[in-house]
C-alpha positions in Angstrom: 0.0 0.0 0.0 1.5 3.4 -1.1 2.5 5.1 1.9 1.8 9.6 0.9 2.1 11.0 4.2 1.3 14.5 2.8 -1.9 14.7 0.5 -0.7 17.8 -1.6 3.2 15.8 -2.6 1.9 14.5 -6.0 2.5 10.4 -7.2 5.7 11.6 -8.9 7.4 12.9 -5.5 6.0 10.5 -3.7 7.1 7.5 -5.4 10.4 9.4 -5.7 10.7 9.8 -1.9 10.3 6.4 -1.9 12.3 4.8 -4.0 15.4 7.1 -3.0 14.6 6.5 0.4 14.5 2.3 0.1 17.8 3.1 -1.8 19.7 5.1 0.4 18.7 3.0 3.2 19.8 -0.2 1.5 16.5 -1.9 1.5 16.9 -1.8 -1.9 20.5 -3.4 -2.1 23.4 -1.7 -4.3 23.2 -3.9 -7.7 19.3 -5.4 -7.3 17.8 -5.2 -10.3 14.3 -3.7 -10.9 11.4 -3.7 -13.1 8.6 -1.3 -12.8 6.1 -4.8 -12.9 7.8 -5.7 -9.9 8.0 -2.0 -7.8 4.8 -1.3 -8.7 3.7 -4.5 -7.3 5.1 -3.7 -4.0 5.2 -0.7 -3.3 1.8 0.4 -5.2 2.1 2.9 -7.4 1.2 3.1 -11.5 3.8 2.7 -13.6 4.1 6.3 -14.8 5.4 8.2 -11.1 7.7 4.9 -11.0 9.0 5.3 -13.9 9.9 9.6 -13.4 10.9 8.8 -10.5 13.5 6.0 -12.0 14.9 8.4 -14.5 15.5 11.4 -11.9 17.1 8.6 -9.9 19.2 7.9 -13.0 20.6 11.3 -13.4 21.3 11.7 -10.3 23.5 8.1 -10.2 21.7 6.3 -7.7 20.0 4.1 -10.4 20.9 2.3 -13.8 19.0 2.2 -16.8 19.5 -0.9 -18.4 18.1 -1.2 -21.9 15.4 -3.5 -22.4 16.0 -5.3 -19.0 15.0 -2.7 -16.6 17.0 -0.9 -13.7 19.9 -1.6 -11.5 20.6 -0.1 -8.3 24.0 1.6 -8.9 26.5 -0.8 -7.6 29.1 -0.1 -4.8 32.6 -1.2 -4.7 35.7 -0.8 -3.0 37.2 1.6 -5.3 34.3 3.5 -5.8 33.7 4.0 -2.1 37.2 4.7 -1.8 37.0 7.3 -4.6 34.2 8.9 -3.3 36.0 9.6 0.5 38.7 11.2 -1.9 36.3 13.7 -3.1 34.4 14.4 0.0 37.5 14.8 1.9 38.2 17.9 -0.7 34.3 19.1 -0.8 33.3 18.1 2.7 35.6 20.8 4.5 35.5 23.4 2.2 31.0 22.7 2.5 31.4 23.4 6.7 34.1 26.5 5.9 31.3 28.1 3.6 28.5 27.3 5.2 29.5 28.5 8.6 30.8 31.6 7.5 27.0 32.2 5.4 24.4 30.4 7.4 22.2 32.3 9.4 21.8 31.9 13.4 18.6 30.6 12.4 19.8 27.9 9.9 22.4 27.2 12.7 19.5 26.6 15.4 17.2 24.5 13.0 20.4 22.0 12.8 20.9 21.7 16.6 17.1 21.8 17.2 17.2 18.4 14.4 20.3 17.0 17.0 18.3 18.1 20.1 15.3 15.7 18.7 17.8 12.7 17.7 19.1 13.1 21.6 15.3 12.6 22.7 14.7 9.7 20.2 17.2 8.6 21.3 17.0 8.1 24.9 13.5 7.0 24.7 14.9 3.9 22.4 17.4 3.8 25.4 20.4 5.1 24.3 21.1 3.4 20.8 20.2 5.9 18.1 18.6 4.9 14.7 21.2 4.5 12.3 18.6 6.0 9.0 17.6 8.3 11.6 21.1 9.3 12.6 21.9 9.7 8.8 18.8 11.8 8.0 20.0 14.3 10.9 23.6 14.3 9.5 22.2 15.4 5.5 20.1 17.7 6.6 22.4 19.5 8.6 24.9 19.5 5.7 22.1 20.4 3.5 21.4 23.6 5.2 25.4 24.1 5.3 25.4 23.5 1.9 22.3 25.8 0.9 23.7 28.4 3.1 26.8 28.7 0.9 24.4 30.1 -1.7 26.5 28.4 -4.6 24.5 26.3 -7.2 27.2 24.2 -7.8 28.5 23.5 -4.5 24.9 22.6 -3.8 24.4 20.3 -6.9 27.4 18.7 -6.4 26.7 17.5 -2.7 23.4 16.2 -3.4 25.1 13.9 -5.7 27.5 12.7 -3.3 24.9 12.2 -0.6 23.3 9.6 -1.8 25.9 7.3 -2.2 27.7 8.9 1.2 24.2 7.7 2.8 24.0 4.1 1.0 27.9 3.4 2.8 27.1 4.5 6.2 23.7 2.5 6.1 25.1 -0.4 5.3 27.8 0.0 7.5 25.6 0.4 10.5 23.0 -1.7 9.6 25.5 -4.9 8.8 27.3 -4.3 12.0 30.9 -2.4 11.0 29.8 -0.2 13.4 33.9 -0.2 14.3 34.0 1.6 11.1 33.4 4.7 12.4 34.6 6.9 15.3 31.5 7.2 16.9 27.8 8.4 15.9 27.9 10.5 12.9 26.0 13.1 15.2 28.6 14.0 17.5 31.4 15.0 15.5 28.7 17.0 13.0 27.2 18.6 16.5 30.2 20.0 17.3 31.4 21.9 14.0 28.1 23.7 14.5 29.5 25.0 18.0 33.1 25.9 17.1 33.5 29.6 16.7 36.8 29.2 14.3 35.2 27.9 11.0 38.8 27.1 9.7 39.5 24.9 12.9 36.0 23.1 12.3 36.7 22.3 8.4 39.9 21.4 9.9 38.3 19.1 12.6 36.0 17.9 9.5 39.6 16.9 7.2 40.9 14.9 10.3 37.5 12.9 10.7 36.7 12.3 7.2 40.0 10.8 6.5 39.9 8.5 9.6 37.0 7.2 8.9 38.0 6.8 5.2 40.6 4.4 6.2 38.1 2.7 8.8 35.9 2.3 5.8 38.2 0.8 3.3 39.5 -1.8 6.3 35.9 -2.9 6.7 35.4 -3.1 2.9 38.4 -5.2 2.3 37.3 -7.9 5.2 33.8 -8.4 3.5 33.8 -11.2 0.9 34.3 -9.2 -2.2 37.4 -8.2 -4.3 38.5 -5.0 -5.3 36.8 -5.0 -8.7 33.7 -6.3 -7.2 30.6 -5.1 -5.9 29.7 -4.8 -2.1 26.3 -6.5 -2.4 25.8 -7.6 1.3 22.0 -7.3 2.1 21.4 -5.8 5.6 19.3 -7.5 7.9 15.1 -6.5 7.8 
């Protein structure tokens, strides 16, 4: 049953949400293949919001179009999650620096109003976070870092790497290579949005990405895969 939790999002956005959604979150596992027979089967929408929302998921590389076989959930492997820490230890930083320096104190106290909530959540689920809710927190916060920079490009250009940023700390935390990072995502993002030197928080940012780019890449190397091979490990439902 199609699950439109706002009756003014049209079918299009909705199935969109969805879809990117199940993606990011790994439901839908990097390198399933999919039809629109069988999406629109289970998740119930029509076939033409499934398929807009398959081609904007297409541009925006989270999905394959395959001709005349359907679509593929863009595959991950080890180099390309090692390629994309290269880039977001260049674009991460320099997202923070901006950001801080543009966003507004009202921008600011939206993101640690989102952290405040994830700290109730949180203790109510005693003490152990959500890890897709612990990732939500994390974009949105660098979304508004991002926005705040007011540069179309810079904004573009992180959207794109979100999604696949997302779909490596999901499965991560939801296939238990926890170890892989230094801690909740939260805490280190919390505090950037405290620090009154924005150099010294893109700073603190360079020094986190790139520890948990090598955490990353030792996790990725002990699952059973290659280095020209896809990650395809199916976290648990």
């Amino acid at each position: 049953m199609t699950d439109v939790s706002d009756s003014r999002v049209s079918l299009n956005e909705a199935a969109y949400r969805r879809l990117r959604g199940d993606i990011i979150a790994c439901r839908l596992a990097p390198g399933q293949r999919l039809t629109e027979k069988q999406l629109a089967a289970d998740l119930g929408f029509s076939t033409a919001p499934l398929r807009d929302a398959l081609t904007r998921l297409d541009h925006e590389g989270l999905i394959r179009t395959l001709p005349r076989k359907g679509y593929q959930v863009t595959p991950l492997t080890p180099k390309s999650i090692d390629d994309l820490f290269v880039v977001w230890e260049i674009v991460g930083p320099e997202i923070i620096r901006l950001g801080l320096r543009q966003a507004s104190e009202a921008q600011l106290d939206a993101a640690r109003k989102a952290f405040d909530e994830l700290d109730v959540l949180t203790r109510e689920q005693g003490g152990s976070p959500s890890p897709l809710l612990d990732i939500d927190v994390v974009n949105r916060t660098f979304e508004l870092l991002a926005e705040a920079t007011g540069n179309t490009y810079l904004i573009n250009f992180f959207q794109r790497l979100m999604g696949d940023m997302s779909r490596i700390r999901a499965l991560l935390l939801t296939s238990g290579r926890t170890s892989a990072a230094t801690g909740p995502a939260g805490h280190w993002v919390r505090h950037i949005l405290d620090e009154g030197d924005v150099d010294k928080a893109a700073e603190h940012a360079q020094r986190y990405i790139d520890d948990v780019h090598q955490r990353v890449l030792r996790a990725v190397i002990r699952w059973p895969t290659v280095m020209s091979s896809e990650v395809s490990i199916l976290p648990p439902r």
